[in-house]
FIZAMAR-129938 format. One record per residue (C-alpha): residue number from 1; residue in one letter; x, y, z. Coordinates in Angstrom, 3 decimals. Layout:
REM FIZAMAR-129938
r k->NUM; r->A; u->X; v->Y; w->Z
...
END
This chain:
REM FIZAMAR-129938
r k->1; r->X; u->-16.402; v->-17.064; w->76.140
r k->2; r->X; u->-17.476; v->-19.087; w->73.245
r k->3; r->X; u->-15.455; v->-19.349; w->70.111
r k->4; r->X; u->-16.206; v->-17.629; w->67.045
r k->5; r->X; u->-16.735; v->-19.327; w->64.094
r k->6; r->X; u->-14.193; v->-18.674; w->60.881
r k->7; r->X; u->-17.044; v->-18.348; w->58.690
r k->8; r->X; u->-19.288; v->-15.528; w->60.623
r k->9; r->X; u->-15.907; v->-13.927; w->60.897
r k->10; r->X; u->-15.039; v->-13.962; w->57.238
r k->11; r->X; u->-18.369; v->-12.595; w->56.627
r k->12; r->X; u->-17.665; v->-9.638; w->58.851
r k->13; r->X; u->-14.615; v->-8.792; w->57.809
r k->14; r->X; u->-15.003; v->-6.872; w->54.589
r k->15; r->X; u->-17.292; v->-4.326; w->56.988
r k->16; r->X; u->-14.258; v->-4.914; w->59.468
r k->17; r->X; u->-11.827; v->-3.934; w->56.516
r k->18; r->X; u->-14.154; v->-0.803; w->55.612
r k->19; r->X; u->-14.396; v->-0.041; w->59.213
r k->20; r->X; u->-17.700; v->0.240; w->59.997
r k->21; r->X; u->-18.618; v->-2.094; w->62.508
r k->22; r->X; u->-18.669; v->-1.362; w->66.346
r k->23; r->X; u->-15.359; v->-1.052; w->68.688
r k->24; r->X; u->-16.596; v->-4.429; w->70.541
r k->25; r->X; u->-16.932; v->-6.103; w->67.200
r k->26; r->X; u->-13.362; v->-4.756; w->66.118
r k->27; r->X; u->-11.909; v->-5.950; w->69.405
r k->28; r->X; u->-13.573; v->-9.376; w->68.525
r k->29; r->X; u->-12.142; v->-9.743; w->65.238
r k->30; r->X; u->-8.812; v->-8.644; w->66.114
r k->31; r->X; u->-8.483; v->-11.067; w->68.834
r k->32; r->X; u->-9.580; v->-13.728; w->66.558
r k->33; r->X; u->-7.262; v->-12.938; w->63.440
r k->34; r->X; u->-4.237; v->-12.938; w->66.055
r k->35; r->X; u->-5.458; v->-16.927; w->66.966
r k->36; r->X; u->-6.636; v->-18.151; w->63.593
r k->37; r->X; u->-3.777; v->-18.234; w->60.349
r k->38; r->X; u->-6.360; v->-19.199; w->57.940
r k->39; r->X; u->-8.428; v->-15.848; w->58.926
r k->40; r->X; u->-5.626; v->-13.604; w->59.063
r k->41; r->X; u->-4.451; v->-14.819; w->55.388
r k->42; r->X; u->-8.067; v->-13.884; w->54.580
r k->43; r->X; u->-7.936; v->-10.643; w->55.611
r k->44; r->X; u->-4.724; v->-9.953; w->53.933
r k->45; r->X; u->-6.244; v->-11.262; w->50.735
r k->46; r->X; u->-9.519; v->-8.955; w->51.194
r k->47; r->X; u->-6.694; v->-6.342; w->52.205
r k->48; r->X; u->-5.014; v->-6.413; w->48.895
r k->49; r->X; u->-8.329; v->-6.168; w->46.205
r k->50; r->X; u->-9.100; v->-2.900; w->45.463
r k->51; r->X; u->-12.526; v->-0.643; w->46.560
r k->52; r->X; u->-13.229; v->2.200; w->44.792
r k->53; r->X; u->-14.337; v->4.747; w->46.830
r k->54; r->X; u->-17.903; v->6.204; w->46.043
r k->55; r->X; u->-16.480; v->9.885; w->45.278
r k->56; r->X; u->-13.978; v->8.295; w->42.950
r k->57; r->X; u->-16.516; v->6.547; w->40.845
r k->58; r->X; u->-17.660; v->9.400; w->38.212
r k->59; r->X; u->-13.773; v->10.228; w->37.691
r k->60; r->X; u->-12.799; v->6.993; w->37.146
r k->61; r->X; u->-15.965; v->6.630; w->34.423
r k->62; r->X; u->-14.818; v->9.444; w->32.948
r k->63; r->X; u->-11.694; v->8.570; w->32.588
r k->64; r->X; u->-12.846; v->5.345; w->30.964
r k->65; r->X; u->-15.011; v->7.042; w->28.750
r k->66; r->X; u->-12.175; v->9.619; w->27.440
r k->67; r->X; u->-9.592; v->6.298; w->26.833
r k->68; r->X; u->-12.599; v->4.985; w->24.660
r k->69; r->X; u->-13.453; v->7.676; w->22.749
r k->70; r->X; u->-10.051; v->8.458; w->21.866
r k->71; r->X; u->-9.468; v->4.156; w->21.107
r k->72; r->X; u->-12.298; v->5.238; w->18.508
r k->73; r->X; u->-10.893; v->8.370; w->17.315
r k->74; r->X; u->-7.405; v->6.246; w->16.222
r k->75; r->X; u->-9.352; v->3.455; w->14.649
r k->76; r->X; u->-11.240; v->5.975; w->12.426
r k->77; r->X; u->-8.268; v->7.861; w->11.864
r k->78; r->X; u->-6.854; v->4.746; w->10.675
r k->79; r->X; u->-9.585; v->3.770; w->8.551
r k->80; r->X; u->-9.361; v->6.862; w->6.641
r k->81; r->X; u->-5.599; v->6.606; w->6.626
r k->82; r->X; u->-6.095; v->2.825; w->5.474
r k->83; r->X; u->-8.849; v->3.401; w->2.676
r k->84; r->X; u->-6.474; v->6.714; w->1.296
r k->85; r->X; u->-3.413; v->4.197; w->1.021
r k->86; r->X; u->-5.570; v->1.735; w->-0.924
r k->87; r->X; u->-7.281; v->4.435; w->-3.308
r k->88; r->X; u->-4.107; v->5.984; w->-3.766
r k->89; r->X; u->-2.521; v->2.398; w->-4.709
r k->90; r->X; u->-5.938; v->1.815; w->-7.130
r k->91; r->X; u->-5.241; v->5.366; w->-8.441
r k->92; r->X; u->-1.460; v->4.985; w->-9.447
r k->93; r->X; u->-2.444; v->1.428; w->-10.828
r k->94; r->X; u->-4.931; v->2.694; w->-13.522
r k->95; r->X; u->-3.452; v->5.388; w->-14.118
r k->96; r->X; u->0.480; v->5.079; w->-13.973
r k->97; r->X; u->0.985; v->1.587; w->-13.567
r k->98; r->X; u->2.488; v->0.913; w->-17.630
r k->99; r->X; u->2.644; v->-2.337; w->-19.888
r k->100; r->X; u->3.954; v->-2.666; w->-22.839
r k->101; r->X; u->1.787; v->-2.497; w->-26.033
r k->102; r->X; u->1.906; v->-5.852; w->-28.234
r k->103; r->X; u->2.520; v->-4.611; w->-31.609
r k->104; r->X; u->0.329; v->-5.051; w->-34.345
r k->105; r->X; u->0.776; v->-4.068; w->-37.906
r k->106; r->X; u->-3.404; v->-3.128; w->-37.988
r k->107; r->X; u->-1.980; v->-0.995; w->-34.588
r k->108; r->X; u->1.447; v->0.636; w->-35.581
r k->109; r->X; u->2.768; v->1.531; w->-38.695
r k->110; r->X; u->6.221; v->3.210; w->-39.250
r k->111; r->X; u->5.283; v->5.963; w->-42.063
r k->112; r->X; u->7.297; v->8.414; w->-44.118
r k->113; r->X; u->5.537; v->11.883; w->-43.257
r k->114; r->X; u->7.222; v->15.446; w->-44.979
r k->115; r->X; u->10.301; v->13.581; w->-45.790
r k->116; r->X; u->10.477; v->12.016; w->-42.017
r k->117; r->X; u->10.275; v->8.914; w->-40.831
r k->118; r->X; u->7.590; v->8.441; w->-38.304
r k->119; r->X; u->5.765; v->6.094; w->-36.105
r k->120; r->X; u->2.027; v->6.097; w->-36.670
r k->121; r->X; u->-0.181; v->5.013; w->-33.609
r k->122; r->X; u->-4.020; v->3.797; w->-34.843
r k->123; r->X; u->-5.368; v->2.127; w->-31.748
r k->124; r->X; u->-7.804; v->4.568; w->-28.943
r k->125; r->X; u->-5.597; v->5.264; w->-26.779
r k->126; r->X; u->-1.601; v->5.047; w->-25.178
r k->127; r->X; u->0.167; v->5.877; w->-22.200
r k->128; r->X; u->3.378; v->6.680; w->-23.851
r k->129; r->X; u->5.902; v->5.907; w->-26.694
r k->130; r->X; u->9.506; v->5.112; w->-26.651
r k->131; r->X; u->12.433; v->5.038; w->-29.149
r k->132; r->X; u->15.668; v->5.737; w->-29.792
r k->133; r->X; u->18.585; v->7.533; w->-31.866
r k->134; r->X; u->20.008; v->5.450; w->-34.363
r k->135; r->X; u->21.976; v->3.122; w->-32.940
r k->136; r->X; u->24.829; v->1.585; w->-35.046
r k->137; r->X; u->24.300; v->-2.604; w->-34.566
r k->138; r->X; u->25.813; v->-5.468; w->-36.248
r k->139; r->X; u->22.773; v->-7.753; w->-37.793
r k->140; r->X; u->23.448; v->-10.340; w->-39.929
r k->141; r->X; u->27.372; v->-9.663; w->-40.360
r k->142; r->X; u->26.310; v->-6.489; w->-42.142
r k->143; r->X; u->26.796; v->-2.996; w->-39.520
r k->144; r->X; u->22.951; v->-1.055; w->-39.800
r k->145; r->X; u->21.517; v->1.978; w->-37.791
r k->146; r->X; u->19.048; v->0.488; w->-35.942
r k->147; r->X; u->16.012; v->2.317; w->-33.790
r k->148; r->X; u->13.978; v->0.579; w->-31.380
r k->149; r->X; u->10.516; v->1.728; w->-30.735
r k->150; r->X; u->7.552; v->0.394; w->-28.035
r k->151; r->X; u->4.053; v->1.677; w->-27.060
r k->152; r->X; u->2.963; v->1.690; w->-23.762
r k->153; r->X; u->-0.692; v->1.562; w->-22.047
r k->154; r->X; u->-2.467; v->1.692; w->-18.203
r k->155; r->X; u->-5.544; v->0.302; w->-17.423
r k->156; r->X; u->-7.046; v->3.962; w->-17.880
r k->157; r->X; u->-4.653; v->4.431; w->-21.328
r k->158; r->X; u->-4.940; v->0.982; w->-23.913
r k->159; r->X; u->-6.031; v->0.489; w->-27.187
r k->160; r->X; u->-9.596; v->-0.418; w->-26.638
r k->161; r->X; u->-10.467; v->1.183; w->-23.271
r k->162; r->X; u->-10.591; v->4.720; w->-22.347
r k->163; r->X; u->-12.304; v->6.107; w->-18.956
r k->164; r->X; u->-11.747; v->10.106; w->-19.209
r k->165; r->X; u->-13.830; v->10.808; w->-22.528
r k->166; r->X; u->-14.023; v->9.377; w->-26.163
r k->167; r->X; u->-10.439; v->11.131; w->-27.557
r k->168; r->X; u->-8.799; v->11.079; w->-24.093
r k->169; r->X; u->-7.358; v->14.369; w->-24.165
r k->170; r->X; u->-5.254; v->13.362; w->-27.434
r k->171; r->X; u->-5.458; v->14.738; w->-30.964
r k->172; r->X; u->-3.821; v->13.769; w->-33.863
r k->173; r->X; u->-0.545; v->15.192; w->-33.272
r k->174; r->X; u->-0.330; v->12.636; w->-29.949
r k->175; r->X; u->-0.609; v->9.804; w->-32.312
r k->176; r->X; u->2.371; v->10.332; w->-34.453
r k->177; r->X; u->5.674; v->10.171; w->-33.279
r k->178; r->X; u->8.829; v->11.507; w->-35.508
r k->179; r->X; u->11.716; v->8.752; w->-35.590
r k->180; r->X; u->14.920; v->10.943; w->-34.783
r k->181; r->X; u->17.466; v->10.944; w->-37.114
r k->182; r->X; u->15.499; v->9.047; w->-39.229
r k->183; r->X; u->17.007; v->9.833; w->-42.294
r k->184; r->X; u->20.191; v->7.074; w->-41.250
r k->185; r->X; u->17.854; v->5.060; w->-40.027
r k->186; r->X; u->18.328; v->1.536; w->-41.914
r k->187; r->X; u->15.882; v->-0.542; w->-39.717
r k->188; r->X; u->13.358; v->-0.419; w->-37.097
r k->189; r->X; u->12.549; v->-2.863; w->-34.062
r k->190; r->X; u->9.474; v->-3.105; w->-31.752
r k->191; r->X; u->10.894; v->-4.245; w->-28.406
r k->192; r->X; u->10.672; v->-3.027; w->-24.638
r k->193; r->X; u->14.430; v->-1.710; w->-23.512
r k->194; r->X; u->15.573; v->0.076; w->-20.847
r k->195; r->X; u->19.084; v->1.992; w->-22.392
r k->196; r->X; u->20.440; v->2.344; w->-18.668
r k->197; r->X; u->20.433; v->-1.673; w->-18.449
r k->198; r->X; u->22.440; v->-1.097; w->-22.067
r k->199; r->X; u->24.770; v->1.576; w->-20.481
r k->200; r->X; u->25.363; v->-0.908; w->-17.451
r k->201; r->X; u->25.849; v->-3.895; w->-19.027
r k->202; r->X; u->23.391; v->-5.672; w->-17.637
r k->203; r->X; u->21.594; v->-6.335; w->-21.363
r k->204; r->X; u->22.695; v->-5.290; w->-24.659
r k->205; r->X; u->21.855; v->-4.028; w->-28.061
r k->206; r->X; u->22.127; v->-7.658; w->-29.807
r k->207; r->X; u->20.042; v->-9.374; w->-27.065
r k->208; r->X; u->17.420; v->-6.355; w->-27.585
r k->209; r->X; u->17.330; v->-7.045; w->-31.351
r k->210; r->X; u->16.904; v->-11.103; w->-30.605
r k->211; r->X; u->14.099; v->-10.504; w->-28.785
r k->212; r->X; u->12.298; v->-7.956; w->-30.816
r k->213; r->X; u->10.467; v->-7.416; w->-33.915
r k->214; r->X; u->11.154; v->-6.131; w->-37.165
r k->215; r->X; u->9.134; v->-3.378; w->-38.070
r k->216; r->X; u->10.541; v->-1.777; w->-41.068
r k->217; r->X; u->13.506; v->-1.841; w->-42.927
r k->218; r->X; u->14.862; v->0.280; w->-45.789
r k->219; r->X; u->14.509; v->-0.971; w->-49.533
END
């Protein structure tokens, strides 16, 4: 009998694999892949890569069409997520984020008001104010009650810009802020502090006073 060739043997065997050719062709091939190493390491190769069967085809699109459509669903879900975290940053910034106010005599003016001494605020617009009690201070070698005062502002809240409507909510009363104690007050500063760095010694009272401003002082 004459020898098959490898090559019309390879070609046969991925109908040989499926099993569809005839029982004298099957016999054929089987003889052969027990006599030929580099045709049996073929077939185990063809062996090993995988056929989807016809009836398995529309389940396994569906499949792949459910693991895409829910691969969407999470990247819109983060986009939303991702666009709510960056508004919600962009809100907090104009709104809350607070600077302080550089003072300005044309801007703040410490007044005497129905016997009390007060703060007067002329600009548009402020986040908040700040100040303290009296707050007994050695300046100059001479012991004074001192009060420290500051102004603060937000993108949204500042003395020249206002985005809600032309008074921003505010009426006079907003703009005036009563000094407490202010009859011992002897002197007033315009500096930032934060009294729990005070309390914890990490800054104090003198180094405030060093770095701020001298509003007012009592004749």
């Amino acid at each position: 009998m004459k020898e098959i060739k490898c090559t019309i043997i390879q070609d046969i065997l991925p109908l040989y694999i499926d099993g569809v050719v005839s029982q004298d062709t099957t016999e054929m091939v089987d003889k052969h892949l027990q006599d030929c190493e580099n045709c049996r390491k073929e077939y185990e190769s063809m062996k090993q890569e995988l056929y989807i069967p016809v009836e398995n085809k529309e389940s396994l699109l569906k499949a792949i069409k459910k693991k895409w459509r829910n691969k969407k669903l999470m990247i819109a879900m983060g986009s939303i997520l991702g666009t709510a975290i960056i508004l919600f940053g962009a809100f907090n910034y104009v709104f809350y984020y607070k600077t302080v106010i550089p003072y300005s005599e044309n801007l703040i003016k410490i007044e005497t008001q129905n016997d009390q001494l007060v703060s007067h605020y002329l600009g548009k617009s402020h986040a908040g104010v700040y100040g303290t009690h009296p707050i007994s201070v050695v300046v100059d070698g001479e012991k004074k009650n001192v009060s420290f005062i500051y102004y603060t502002k937000t993108i949204a809240h500042s003395p020249t810009r206002n985005l809600l409507d032309e008074n921003n909510g505010q009426d006079e009363y907003d703009y005036i802020f009563g000094l407490p104690e202010s009859e011992k007050i002897d002197a007033v500063y315009y500096v930032e502090f934060d009294a729990n760095e005070v309390f914890l010694e990490k800054d104090s009272w003198k180094s405030v006073i060093e770095r701020g401003k001298l509003i007012w002082k009592r004749e």
